[in-house]
N, C-alpha and C positions, 0 to 999 in steps of 0.2 A: 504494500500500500504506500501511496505518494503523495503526502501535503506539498502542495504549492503554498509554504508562507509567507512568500511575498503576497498574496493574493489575501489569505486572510489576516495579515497583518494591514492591507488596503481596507478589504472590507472593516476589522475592529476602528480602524482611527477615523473613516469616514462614518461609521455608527457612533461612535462616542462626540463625532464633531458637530452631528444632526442633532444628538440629543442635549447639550449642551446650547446651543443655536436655540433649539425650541422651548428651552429652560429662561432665557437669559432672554426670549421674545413674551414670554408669559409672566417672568419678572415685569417687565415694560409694561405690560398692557395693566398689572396690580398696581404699579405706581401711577399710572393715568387715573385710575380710578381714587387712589388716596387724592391725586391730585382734586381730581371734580370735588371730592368732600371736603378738601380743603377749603375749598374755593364756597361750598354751598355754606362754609362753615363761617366765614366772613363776609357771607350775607351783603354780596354786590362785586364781589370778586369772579371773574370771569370763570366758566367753568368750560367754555368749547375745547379747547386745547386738551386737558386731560380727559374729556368725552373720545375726541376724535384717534387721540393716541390708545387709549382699551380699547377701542370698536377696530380699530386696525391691527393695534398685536393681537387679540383674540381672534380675530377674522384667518390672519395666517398660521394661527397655532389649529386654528380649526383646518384651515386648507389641509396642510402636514399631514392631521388625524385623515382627513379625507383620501388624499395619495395616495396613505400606508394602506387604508381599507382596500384601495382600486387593488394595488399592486398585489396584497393578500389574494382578493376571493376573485378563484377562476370566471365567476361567469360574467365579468365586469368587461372583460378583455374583450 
């Protein structure tokens, strides 16, 4: 039997690089949200900016979840 570990030393550092990325995009999108209640919290302080920053990390943390599904279940293909 023949490991190609270059091959699965690609695939671990790109798997650890994807989950880290999706980690650190969903971090973002928590702080958008501390932000808006910051903001609703000083009662006239602008809250679009941390709306629109969670509705977009979330948005692509969801896309992520979505790809992984496609790529998963055969009958998507």
């Amino acid at each position: 039997m023949h490991l190609d570990w270059t091959a699965l030393g690609q695939v671990a550092a790109v798997s650890i690089g994807a989950t880290v990325a999706v980690v650190v995009v969903f971090a973002l999108g928590v702080l958008g949200l501390a932000r808006l209640e910051g903001a609703r919290a000083l009662r006239g302080g602008t809250f679009a900016l941390g709306l629109t920053q969670a509705a977009l990390c979330f948005f692509a943390c969801a896309a992520v979840v979505a790809y992984g599904i496609y790529l998963i279940v055969p009958q998507f293909h």
